[in-house]
N, C-alpha and C positions, 0 to 999 in steps of 0.2 A: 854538281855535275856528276860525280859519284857514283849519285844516288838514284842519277836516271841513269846511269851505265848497267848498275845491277839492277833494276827493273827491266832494263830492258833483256837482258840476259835473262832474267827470269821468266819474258813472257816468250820467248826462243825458244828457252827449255822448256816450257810446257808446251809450244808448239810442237816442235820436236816429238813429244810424249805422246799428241794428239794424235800426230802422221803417222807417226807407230803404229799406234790404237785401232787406226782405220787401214792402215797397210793389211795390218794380220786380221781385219776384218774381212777384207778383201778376198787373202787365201781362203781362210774359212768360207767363206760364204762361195769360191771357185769349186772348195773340192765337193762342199755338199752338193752344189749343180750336178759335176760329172755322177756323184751318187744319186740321186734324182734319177738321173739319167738311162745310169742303170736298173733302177728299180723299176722303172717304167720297160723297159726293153722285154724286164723278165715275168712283169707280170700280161704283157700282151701276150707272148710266149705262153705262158698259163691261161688268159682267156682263149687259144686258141684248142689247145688242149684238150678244153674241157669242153669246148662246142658240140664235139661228136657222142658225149657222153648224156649232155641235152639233150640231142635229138634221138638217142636211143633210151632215155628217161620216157620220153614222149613217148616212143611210139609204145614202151612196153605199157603206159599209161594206158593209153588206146586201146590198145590190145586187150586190156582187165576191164573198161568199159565195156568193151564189145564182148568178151564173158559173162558178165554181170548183165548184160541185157538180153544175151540171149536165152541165158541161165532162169531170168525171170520170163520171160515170152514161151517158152518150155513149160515153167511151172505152170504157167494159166492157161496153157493152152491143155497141159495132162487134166490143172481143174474142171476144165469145160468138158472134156470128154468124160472123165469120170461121174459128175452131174450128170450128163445125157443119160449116159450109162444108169445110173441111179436110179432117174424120172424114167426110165425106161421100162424096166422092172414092174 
């Protein structure tokens, strides 16, 4: 009789040990949410930030397109005259 007394105490206490185990898993696992949390707040805050800076990426993008095309439409079109010019002679 005993002998089931401290058995049974012994599977209490590792009970005990378990609920523990999983209590302070609990907190751990509450605070890393609320940080979660926050990291997400700060990094929306940051995607918003940087939207404006996209769309002025873009347009200066644009903008050195539209140099670069008209920079070449210039060149070929000074080529063509100059040719006329040439066959002209």
């Amino acid at each position: 009789m005993a002998d089931t007394d401290d058995r049974i105490i012994r599977i209490e206490n590792k009970l005990d040990k378990v609920v523990d185990h999983i209590s302070s898993i609990d907190s751990t696992l509450a605070a890393q949410h609320e940080s979660l949390r926050e990291h997400i707040r700060r990094t929306n805050l940051l995607e918003e930030e940087v939207e404006p800076i996209k769309k002025h990426v873009n347009m200066v993008g644009g903008v050195i397109k539209m140099v670069l095309i008209l920079s070449a439409v210039g060149g070929g079109a000074e080529g063509v005259v100059a040719l006329l010019n040439y066959l002209r002679k």
